[in-house]
VOKOLKOL-366086 format. One line per field, with one value per residue (C-alpha): residue number from 1; residue in three letters; y, x negated, z negated. Coordinates in steps of 0.001 Angstrom, whole numbers, plus 500000, padded with zeros to 6 digits. Layout:
% residues N
i [NUM	...]
aa [Ala	...]
c2 [Y	...]
c1 [X	...]
c3 [Z	...]
% end
This chain:
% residues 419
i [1	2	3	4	5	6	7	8	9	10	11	12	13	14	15	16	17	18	19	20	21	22	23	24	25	26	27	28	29	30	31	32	33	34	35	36	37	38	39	40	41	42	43	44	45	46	47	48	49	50	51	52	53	54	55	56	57	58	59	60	61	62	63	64	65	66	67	68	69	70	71	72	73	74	75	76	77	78	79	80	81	82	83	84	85	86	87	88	89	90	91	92	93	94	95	96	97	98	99	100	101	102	103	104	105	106	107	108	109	110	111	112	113	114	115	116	117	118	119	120	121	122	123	124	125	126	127	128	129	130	131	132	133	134	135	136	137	138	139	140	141	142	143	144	145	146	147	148	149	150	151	152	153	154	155	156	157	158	159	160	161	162	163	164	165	166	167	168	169	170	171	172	173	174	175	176	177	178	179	180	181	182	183	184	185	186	187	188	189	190	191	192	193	194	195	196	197	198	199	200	201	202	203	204	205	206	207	208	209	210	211	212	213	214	215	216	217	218	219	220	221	222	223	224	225	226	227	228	229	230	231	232	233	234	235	236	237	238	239	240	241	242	243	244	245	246	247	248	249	250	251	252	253	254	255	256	257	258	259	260	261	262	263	264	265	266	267	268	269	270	271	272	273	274	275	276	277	278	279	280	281	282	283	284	285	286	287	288	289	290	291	292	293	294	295	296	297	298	299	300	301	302	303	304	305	306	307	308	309	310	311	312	313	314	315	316	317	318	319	320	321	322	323	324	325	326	327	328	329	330	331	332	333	334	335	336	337	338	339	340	341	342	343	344	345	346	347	348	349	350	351	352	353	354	355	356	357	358	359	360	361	362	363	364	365	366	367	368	369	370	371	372	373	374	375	376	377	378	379	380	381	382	383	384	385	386	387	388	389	390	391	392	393	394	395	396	397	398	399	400	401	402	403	404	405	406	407	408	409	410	411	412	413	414	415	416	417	418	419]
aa [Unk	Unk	Unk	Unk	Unk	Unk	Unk	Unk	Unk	Unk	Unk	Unk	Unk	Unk	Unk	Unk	Unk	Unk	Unk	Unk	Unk	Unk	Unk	Unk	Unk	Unk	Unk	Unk	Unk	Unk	Unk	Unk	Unk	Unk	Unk	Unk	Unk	Unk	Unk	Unk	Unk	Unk	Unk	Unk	Unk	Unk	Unk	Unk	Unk	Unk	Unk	Unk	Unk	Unk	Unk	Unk	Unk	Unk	Unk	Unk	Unk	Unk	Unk	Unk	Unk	Unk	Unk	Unk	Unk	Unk	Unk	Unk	Unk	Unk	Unk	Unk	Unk	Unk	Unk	Unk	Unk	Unk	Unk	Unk	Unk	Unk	Unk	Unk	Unk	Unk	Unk	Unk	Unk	Unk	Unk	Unk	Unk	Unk	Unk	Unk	Unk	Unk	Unk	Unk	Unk	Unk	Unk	Unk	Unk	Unk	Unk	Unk	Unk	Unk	Unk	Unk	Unk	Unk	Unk	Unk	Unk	Unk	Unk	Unk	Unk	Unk	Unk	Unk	Unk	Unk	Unk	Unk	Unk	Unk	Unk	Unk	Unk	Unk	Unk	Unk	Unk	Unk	Unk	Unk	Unk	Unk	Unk	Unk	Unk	Unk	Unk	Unk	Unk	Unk	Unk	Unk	Unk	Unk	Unk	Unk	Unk	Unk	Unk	Unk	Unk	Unk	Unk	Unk	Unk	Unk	Unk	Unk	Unk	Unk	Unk	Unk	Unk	Unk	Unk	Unk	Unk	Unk	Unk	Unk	Unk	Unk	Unk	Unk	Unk	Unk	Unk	Unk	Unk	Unk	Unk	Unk	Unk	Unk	Unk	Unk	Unk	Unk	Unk	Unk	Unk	Unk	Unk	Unk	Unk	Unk	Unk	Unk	Unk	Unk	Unk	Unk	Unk	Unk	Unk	Unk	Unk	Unk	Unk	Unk	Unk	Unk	Unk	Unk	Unk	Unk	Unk	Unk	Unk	Unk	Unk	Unk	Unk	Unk	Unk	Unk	Unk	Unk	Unk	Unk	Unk	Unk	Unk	Unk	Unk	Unk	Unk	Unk	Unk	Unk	Unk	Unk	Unk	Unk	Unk	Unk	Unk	Unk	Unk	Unk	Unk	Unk	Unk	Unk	Unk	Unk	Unk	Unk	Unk	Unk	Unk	Unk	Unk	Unk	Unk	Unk	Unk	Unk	Unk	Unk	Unk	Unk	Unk	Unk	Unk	Unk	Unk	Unk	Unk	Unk	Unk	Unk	Unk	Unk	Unk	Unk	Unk	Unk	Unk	Unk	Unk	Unk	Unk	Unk	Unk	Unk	Unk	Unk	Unk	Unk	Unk	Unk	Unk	Unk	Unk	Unk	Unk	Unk	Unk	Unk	Unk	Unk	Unk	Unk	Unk	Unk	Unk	Unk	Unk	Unk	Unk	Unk	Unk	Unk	Unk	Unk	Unk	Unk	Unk	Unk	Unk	Unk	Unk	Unk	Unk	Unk	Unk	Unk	Unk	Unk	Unk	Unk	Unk	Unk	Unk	Unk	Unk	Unk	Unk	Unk	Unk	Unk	Unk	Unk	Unk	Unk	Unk	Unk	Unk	Unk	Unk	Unk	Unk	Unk	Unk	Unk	Unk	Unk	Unk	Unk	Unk	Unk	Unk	Unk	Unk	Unk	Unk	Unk	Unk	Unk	Unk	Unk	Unk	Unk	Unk	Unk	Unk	Unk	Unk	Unk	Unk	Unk	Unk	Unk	Unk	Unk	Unk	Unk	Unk	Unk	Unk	Unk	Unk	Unk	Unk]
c2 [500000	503689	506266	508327	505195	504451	508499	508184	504930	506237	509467	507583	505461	508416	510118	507167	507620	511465	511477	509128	510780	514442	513074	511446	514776	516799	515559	516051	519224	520560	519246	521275	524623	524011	523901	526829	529349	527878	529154	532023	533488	533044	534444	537538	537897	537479	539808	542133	542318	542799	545841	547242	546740	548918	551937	551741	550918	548901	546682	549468	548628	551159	551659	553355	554607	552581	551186	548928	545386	544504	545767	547225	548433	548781	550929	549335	548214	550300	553357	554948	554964	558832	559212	561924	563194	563381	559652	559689	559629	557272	554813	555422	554931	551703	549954	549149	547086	549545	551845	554168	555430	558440	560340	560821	563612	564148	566672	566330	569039	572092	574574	574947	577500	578758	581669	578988	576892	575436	572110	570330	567513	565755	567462	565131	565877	563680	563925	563656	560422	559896	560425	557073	554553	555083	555108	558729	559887	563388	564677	567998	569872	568183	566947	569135	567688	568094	572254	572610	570154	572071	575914	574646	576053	576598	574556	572218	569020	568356	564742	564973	564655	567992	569491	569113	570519	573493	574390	572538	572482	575286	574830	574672	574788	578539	578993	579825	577999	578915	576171	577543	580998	580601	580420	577907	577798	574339	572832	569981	567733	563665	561774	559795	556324	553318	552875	549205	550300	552705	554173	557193	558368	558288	560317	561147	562861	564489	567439	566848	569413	569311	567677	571052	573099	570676	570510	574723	575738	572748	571249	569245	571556	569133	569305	566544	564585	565814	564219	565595	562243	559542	556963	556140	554539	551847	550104	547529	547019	544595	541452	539127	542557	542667	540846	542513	545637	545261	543842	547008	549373	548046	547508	551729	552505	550287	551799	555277	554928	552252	549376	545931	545239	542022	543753	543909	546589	548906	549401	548007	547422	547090	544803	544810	542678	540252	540707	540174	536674	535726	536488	535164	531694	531847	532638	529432	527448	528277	527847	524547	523733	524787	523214	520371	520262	520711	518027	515553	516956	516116	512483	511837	512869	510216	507176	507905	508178	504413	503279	504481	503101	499503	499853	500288	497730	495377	496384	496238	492806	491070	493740	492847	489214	489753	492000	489422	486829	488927	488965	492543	492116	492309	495784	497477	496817	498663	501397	501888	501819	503742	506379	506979	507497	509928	511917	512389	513103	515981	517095	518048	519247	521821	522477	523274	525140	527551	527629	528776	531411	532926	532877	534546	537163	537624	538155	540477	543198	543595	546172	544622	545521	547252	544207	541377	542012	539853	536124	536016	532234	531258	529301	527070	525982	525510	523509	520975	521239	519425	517309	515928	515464	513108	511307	510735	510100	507516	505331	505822	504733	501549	499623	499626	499384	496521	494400	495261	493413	490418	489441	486150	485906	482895	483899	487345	485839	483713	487137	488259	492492	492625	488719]
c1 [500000	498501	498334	501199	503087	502743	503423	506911	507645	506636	508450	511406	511162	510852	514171	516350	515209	515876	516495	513841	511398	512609	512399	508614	507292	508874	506625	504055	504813	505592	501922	500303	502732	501786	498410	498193	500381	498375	494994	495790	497911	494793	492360	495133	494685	490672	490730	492795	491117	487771	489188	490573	486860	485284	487790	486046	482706	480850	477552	477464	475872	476879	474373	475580	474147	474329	472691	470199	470565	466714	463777	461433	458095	458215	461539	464550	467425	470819	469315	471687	469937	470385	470005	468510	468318	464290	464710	465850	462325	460596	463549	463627	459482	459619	463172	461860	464678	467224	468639	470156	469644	471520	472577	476452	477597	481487	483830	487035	489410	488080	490591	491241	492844	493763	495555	499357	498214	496303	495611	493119	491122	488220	485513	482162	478709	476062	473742	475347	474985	477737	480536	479069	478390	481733	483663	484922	486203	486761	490363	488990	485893	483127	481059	478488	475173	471254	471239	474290	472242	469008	470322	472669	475698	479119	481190	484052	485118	488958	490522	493727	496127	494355	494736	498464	498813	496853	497378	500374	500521	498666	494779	492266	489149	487669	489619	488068	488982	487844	486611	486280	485963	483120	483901	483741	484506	486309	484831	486000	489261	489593	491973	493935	492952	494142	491715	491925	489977	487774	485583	486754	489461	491113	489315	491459	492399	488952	487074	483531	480119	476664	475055	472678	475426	477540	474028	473948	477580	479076	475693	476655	477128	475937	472483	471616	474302	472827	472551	472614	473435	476676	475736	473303	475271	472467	472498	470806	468899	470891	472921	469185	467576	470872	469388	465385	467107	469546	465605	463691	465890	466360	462700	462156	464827	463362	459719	461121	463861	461338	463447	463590	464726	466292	468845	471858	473732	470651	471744	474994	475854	479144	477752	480509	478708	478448	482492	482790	480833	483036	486163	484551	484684	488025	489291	487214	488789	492169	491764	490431	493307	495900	493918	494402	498210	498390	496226	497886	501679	499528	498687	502064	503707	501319	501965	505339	504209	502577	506176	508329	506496	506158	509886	509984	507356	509929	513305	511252	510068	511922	510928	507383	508281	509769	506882	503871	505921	506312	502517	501649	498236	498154	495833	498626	500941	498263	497911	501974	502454	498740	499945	503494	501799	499582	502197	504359	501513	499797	503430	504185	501170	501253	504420	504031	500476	502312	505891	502691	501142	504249	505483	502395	502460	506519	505343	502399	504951	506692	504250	501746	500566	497457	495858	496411	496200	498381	498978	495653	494909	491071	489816	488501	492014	493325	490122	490476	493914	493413	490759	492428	495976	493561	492285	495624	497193	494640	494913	498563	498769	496393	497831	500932	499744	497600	500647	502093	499357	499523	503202	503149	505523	507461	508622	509351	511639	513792	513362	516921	517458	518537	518025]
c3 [500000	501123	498490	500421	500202	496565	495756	497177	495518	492104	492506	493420	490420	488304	490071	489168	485300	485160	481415	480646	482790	481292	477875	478511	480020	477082	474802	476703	477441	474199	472813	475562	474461	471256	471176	473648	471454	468250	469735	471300	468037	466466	468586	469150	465419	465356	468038	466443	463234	464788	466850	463507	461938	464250	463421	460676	461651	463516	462151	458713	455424	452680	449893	446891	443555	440906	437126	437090	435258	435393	433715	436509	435742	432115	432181	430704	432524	432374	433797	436668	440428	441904	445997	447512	451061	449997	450701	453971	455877	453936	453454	457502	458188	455927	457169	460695	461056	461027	463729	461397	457673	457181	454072	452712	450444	449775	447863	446851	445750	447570	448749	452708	454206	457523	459314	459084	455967	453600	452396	449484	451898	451254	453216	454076	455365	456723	460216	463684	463924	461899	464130	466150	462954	461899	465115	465075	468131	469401	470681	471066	470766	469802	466780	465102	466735	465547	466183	464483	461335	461757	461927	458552	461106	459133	461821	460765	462588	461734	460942	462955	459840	458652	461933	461729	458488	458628	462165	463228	466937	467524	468907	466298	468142	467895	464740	461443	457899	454497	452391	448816	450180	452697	456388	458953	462560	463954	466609	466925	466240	465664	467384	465608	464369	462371	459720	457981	455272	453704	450339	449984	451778	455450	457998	458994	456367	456051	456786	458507	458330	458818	455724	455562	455263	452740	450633	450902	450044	447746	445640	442454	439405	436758	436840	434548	437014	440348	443262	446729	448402	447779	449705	452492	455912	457405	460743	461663	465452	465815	464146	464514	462267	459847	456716	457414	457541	454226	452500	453823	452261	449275	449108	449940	447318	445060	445120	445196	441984	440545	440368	441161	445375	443892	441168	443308	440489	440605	444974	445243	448894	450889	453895	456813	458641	456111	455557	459856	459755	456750	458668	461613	459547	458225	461772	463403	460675	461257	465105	464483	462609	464772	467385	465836	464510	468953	469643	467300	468622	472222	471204	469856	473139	474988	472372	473773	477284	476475	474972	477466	480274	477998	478514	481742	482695	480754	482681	485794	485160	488295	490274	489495	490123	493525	494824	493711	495079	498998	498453	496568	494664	490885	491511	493733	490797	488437	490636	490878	487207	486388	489355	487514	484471	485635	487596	484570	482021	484209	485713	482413	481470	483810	482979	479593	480292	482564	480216	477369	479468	480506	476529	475681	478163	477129	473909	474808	475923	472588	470456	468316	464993	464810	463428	466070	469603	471137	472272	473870	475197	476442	479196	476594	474974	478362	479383	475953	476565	479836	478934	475727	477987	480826	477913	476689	480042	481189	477547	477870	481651	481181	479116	480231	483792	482914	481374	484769	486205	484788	484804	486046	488838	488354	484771	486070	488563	486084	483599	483004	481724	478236	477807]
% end
């Protein structure tokens, strides 16, 4: 029997046992849906929650003052660590490592006010690279760059909630504000961003300057308390330099505020990257597992693939009989009940891989919440997908096949349906 020849026959077979063939290739089917949604609900959500990391920042380490829990050089332990921007070249020179090490200072409760308004924001300072570590883009205007920094300019970049409120709709850029009496010019506005998190404050809820002009107008008043720097934002090279990088500065900091590199509560540090690979994990392991819940809905569907057509080989018993005894070889009968198996296995396969990639992109035009973005299947769930279903379909197709094969004709032709 030709190939063509055997197609026909099988699909024939197939169209006088609608229901059973509809039932067969539902299971199927809905193993291949499931796995698809399962994986690409959780990379929509890995992918998500990355995006929403990097409107925070992207590869940052945060290292902020703290008290030391270690004896270090004959001075006791419990002694409070103070930053200052006088460590910003060295800890730079000696972190080799790093791309950025750039100084933080923030005040909270200064009076703003413009021509329409006034408000009570946080305003920050810090070096222009500030607007790129921690993903700040610009609606309007511009950031305050290195000549604004060196000059100590009085120029204000706005976070787009303090836009609104102290200039409504009107532009802002030109304009002048007054921050505790002294005058600034904005030049620049945010756009708007969702933040997923933060340590002190939304930006945009913030007011940004130059750090030479926050150090000039706003110093701390206590001066036993002072400190001209919060925090220090660090970036590494890149991801292969993270951990050298995190070691080198703590290592500077260390020699400068003469305390031990190892006493984590001396230079506590908020490592995102650290937080990314640990999300990372979490979202591998859950992909995995729906990966599996699909691939074990899959290999149900095809034990029922292997039972149906154990069914069928059984009610089609004389048929067998008659066709070995007109001369058909036990290998076309293989190939007949192997080629049936096949066609309804990756049929419905199909099926269900295009009824998943039309639910997902269904889904996809309903608005998302800023942390997942989307129903997002990959090549690679649609590639184990397939590779899992031929598995299944040729163990589900042989055996069946192969019992097929070796009906013996003469008891096939005295078999009798339902006896």
């Amino acid at each position: 029997m030709v190939f063509g020849d055997l197609l026909l026959d099988t699909l024939r077979t197939l169209w006088s046992h609608k229901l059973r063939t509809f039932l067969t290739m539902f299971g199927i089917a809905w193993g291949i849906v499931s796995i698809t949604l399962m994986v690409a609900a959780g990379e929509g959500l890995r992918v998500g929650q990355q995006k929403q990391q990097e409107t925070f920042a992207k590869d940052l380490m945060l290292f902020f003052e703290g008290r030391t829990s270690m004896q270090a050089g004959g001075l006791r332990a419990g002694r409070e660590t103070r930053w200052s921007s006088d460590d910003v070249p060295t800890v730079k020179q000696e972190a080799t490592a790093c791309r950025y090490v750039i100084p933080e200072l923030g005040r909270s409760g200064l009076q703003v006010r413009s021509l329409y308004n006034n408000a009570t924001p946080r305003v920050s300072g810090s070096y222009p690279p500030f607007a790129e570590i921690r993903s700040i883009n610009v609606d309007a205007g511009r950031f305050y760059d290195w000549g604004d920094e060196d000059a100590g300019r009085r120029v204000a970049f706005l976070g787009s909630n303090v836009k609104k409120q102290l200039f409504a709709s009107r532009s802002a850029i030109g304009e002048t504000i007054i921050l505790n009496g002294i005058p600034y010019t904005v030049i620049g506005v945010m756009a708007a961003k969702d933040q997923n998190s933060s340590y002190d404050g939304w930006d945009v809820d913030k007011i940004f300057v130059p750090f030479s002009a926050m150090l000039h107008d706003f110093p701390d008043k206590p001066p036993l308390l002072a400190t001209d720097v919060d925090h220090f934002l660090v970036t590494p090279n890149s991801l292969a330099d993270h951990e050298k990088c995190k070691q080198q500065v703590k290592r500077a900091l260390g020699r400068l505020h003469r305390f031990d590199p190892l006493d984590k509560e001396a230079a506590p540090v908020w490592d995102t990257v650290e937080d990314n690979k640990a999300f990372a994990k979490l979202m591998d392991a859950m992909k995995y597992f729906l990966g599996a819940m699909g691939i074990t809905t899959l290999a149900l569907g095809g034990i029922g693939v292997m039972n149906v057509m154990l069914v069928a080989v059984r009610e089609r018993t004389r048929e067998i009989g008659v066709r070995k005894a007109v001369g058909a070889s036990s290998r076309a009968i293989l190939q007949q009940f192997f080629v049936e198996t096949m066609i309804i296995v990756f049929l419905s396969g199909g099926m269900g891989m295009g009824v998943a990639y039309g639910l997902c992109a269904l889904v996809n035009l309903a608005p998302m919440p800023p942390f997942f973005a989307g129903m997002l299947p990959t090549w690679q769930s649609a590639t184990l997908s397939f590779a899992v279903l031929g598995t299944i379909a040729v163990l589900s197709a042989l055996y069946p096949a192969t019992r097929a094969a070796r009906v013996d004709p003469i008891e096939a032709l005295r078999f009798e349906a339902g006896g």
